[in-house]
DSSP file (Angstrom, degrees, kcal/mol; ACC not computed):
  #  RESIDUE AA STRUCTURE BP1 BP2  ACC     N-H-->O    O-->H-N    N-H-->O    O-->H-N    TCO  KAPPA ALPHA  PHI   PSI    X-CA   Y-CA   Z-CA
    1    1 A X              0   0    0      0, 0.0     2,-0.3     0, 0.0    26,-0.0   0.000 360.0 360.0 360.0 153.4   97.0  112.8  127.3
    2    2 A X        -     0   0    0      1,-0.1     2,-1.1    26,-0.1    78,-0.0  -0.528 360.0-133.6 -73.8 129.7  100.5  111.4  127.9
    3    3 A X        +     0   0    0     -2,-0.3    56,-2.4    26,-0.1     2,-0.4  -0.597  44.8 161.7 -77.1  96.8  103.0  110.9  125.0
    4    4 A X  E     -A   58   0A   0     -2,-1.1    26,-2.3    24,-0.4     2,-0.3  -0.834  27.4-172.6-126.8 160.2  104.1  107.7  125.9
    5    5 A X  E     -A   57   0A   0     52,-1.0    52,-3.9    -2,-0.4     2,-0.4  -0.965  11.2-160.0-149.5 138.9  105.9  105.1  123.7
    6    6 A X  E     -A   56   0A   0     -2,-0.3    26,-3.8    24,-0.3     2,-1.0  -0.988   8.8-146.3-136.5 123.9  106.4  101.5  125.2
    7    7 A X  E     +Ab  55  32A   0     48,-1.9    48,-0.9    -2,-0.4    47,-0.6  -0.767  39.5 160.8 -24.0  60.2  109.3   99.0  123.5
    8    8 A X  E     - b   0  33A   0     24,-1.2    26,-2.4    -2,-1.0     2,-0.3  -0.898  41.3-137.2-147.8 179.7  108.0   95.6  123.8
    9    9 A X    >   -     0   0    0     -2,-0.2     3,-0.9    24,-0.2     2,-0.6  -0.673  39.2-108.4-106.6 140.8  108.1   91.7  122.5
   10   10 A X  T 3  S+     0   0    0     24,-0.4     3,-0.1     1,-0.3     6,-0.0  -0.750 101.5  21.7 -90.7 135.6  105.0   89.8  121.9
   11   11 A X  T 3  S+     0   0    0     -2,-0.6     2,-0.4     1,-0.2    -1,-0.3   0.697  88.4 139.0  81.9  10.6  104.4   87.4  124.2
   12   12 A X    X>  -     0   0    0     -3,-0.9     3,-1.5     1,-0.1     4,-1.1  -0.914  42.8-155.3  38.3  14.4  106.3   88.7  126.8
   13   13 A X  H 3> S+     0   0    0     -2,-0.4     4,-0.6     1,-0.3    -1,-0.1   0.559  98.8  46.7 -61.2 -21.7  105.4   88.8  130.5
   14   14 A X  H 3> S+     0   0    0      1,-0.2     4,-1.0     2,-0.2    -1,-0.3   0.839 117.3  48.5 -91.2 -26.8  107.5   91.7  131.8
   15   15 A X  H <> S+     0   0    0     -3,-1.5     4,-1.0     1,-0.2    -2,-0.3   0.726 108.9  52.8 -62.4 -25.1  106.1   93.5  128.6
   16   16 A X  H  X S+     0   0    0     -4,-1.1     4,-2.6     2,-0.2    -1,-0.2   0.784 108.2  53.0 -78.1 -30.8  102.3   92.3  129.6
   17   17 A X  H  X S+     0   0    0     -4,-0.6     4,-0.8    -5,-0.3    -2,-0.2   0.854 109.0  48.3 -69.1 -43.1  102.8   93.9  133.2
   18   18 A X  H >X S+     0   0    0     -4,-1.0     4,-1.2     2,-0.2     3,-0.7   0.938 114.5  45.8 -56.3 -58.1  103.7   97.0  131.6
   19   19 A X  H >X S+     0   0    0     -4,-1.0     3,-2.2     2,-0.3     4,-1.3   0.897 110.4  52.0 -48.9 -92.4  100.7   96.7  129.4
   20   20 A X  H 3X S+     0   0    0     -4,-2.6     4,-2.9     1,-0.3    -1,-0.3   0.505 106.1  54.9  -9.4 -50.6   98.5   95.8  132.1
   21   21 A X  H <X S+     0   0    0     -4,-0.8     4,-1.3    -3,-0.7    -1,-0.3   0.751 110.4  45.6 -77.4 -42.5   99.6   98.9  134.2
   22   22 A X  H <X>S+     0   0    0     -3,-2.2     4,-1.6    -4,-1.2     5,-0.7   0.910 112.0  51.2 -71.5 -79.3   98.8  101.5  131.3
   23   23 A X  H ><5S+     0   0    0     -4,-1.3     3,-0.6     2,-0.3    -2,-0.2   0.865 105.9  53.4 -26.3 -64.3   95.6   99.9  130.7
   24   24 A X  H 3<5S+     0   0    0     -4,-2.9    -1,-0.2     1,-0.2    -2,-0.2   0.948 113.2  48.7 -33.4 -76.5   94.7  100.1  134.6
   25   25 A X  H 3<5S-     0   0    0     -4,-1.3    -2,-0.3     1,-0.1    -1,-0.2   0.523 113.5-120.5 -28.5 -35.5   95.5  103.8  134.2
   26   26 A X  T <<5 +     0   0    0     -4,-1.6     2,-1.0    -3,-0.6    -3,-0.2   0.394  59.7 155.6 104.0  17.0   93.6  104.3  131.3
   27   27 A X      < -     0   0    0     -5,-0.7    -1,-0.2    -6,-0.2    -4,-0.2  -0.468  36.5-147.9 -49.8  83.1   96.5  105.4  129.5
   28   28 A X        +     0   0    0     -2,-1.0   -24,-0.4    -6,-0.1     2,-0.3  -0.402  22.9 171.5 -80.2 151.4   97.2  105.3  125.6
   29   29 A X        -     0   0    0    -26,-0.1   -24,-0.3    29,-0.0   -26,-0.1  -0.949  38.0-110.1-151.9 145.5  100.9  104.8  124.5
   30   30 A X        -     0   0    0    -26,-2.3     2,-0.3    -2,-0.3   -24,-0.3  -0.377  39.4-137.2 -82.7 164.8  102.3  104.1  120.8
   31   31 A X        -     0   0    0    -26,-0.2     2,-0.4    -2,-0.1   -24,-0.2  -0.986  16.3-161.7-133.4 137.2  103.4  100.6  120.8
   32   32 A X  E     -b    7   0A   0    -26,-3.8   -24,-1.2    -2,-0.3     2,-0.3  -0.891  13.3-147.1-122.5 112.5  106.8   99.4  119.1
   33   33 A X  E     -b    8   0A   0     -2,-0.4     2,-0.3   -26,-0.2   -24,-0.2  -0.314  18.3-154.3 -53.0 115.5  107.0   95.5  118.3
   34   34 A X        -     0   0    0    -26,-2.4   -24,-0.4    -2,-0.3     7,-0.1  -0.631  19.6-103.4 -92.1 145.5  110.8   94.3  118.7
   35   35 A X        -     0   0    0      5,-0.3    -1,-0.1    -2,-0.3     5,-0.0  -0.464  25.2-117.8 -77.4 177.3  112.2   91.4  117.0
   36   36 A X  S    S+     0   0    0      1,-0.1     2,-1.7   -27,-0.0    -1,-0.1   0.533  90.8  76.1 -88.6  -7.4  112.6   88.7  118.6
   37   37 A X  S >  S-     0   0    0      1,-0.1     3,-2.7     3,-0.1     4,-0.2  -0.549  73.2-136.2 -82.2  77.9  116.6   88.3  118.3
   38   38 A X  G >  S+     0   0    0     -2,-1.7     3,-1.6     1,-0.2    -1,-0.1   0.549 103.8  54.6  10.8 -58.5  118.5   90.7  120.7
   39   39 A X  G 3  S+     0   0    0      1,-0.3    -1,-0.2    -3,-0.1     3,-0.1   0.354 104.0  53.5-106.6  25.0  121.1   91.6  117.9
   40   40 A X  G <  S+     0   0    0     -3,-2.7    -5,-0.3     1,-0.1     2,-0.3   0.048  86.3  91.2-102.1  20.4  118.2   92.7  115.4
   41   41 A X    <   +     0   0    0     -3,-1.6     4,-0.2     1,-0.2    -1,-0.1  -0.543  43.7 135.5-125.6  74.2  116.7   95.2  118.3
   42   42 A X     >  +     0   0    0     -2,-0.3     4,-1.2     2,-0.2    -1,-0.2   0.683  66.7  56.6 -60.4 -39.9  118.8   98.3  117.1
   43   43 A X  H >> S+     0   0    0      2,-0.3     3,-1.4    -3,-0.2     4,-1.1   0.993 113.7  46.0-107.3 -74.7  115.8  100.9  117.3
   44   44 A X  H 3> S+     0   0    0      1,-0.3     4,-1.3     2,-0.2     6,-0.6   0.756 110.9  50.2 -34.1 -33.5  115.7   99.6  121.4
   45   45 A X  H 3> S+     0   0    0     -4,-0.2     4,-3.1     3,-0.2    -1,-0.3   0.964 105.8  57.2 -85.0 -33.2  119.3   99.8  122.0
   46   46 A X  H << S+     0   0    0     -3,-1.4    -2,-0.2    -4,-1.2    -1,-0.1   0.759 117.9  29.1 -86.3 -32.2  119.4  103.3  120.6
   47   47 A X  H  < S+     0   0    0     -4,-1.1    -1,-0.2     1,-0.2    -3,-0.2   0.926 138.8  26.2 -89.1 -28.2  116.7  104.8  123.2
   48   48 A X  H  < S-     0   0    0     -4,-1.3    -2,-0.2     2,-0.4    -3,-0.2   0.613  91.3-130.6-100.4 -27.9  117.5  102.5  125.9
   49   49 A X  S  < S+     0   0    0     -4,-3.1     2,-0.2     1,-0.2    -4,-0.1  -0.064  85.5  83.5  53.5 -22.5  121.6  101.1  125.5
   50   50 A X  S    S-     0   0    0     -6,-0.6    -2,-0.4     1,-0.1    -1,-0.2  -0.783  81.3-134.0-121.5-178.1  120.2   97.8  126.0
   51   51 A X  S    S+     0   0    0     -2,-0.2    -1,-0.1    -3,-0.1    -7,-0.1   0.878  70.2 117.2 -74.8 -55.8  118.3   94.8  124.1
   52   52 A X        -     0   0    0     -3,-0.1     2,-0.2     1,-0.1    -2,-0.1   0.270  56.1-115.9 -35.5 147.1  115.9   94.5  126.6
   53   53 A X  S    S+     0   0    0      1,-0.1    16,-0.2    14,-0.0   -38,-0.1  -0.919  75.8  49.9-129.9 152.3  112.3   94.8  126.7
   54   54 A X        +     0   0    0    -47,-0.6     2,-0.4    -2,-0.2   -46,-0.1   0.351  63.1 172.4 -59.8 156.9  110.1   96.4  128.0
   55   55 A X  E     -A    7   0A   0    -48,-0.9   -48,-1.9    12,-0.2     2,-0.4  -0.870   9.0-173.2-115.6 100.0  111.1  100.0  127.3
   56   56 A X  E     -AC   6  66A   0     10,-1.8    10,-3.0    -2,-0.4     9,-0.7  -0.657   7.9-171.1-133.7 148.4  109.1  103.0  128.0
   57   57 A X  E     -AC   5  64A   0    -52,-3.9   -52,-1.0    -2,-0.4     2,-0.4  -0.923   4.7-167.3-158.6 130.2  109.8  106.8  127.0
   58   58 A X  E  >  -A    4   0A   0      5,-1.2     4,-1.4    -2,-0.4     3,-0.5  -0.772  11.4-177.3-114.4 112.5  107.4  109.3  128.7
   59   59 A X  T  4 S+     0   0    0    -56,-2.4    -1,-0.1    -2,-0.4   -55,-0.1   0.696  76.7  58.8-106.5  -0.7  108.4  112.3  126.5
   60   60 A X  T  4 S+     0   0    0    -57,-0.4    -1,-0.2     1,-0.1   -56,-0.1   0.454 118.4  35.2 -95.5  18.8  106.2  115.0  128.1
   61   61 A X  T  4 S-     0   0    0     -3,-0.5    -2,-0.2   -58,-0.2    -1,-0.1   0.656 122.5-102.8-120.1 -37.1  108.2  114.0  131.6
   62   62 A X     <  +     0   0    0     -4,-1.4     2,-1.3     1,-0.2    -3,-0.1   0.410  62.8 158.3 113.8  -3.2  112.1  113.3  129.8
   63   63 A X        +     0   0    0     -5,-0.4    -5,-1.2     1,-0.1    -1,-0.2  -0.583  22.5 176.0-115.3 158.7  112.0  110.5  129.9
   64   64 A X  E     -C   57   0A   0     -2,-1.3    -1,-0.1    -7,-0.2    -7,-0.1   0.279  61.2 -24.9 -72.5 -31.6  114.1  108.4  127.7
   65   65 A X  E     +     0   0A   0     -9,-0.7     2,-1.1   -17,-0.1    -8,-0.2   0.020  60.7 174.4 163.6  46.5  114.4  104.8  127.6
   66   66 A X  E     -C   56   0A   0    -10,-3.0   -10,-1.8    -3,-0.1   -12,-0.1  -0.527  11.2-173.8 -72.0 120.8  113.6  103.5  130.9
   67   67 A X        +     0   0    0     -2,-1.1   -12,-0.2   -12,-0.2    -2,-0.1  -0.511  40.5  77.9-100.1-178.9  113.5   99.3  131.1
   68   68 A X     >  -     0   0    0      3,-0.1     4,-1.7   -14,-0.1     5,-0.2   0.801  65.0-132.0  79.5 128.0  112.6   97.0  133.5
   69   69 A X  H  > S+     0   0    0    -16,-0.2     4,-2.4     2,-0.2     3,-0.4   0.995 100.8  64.1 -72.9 -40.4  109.1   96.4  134.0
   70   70 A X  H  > S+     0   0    0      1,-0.3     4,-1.7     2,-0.2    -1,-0.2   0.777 111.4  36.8  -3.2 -72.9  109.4   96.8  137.8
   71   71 A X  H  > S+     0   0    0      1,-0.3     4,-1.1     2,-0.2    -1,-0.3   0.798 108.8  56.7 -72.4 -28.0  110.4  100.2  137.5
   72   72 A X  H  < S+     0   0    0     -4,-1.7    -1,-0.3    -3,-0.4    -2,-0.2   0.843 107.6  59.1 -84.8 -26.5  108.3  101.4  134.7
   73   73 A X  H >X S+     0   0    0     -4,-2.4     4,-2.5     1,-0.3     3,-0.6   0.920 111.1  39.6 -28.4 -72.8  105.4  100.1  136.9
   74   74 A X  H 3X S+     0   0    0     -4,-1.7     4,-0.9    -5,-0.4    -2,-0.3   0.352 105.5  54.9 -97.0  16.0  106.3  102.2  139.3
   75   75 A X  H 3< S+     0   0    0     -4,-1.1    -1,-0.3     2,-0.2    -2,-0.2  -0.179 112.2  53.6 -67.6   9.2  107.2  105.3  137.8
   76   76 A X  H X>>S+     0   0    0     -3,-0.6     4,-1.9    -4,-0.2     5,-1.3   0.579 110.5  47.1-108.6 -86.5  103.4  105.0  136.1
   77   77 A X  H 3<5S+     0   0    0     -4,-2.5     4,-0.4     1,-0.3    -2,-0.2   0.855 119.8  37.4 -23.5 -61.8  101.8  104.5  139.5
   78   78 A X  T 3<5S+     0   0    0     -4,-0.9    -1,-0.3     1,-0.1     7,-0.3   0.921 125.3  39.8 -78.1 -22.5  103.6  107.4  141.0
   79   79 A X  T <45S+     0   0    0     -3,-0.9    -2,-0.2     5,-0.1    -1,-0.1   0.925 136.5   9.3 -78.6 -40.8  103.5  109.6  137.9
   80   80 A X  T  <5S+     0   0    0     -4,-1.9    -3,-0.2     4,-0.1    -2,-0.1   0.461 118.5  73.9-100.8 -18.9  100.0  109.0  136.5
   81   81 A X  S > <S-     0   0    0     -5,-1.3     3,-1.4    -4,-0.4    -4,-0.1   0.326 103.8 -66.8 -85.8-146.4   98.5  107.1  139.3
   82   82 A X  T 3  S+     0   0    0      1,-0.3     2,-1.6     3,-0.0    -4,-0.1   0.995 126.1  61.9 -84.8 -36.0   97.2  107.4  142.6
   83   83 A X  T 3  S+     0   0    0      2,-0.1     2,-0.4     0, 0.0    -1,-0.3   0.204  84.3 115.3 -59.6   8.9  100.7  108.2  143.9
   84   84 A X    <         0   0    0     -2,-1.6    -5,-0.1    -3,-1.4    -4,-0.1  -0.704 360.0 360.0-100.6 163.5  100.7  111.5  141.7
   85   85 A X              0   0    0     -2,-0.4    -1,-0.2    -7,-0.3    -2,-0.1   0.355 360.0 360.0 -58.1 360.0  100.8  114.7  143.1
């Protein structure tokens, strides 16, 4: 199974998408709740550089702190999905 670790805010929608997208996949991921203030989400800025959520870091691939659900979307589809090799 993947070691995968997801950033996110409850309540959320770019974090639910994320969510949604693992879940499709059948995917388990450790989950870390962010406050809700930008300049209390220290632990998020550290993997990522930014405040923002979601955050996902794939540690058996390298990666690191990727945001934006968009991309973490698709970087799931094409790594774990039908798009993988």
């Amino acid at each position: 199974m993947p070691d995968l670790e997801l950033y996110e805010l409850s309540g959320c929608p770019y974090c639910a998408k994320v969510k949604k997208k693992l879940d499709e996949l059948g995917l388990d991921y450790e989950s870390h709740m962010v406050p809700r203030s930008h300049s209390d989400r220290t632990e998020v800025k550290e993997v990522s550089g930014q405040t923002g959520v979601p955050v996902l870091i794939d540690n058996d691939n390298g990666v690191e702190g990727m945001p934006e659900s968009d991309d973490i979307v698709a970087y799931l589809e094409e790594t774990y999905g039908d798009g993988a090799a």
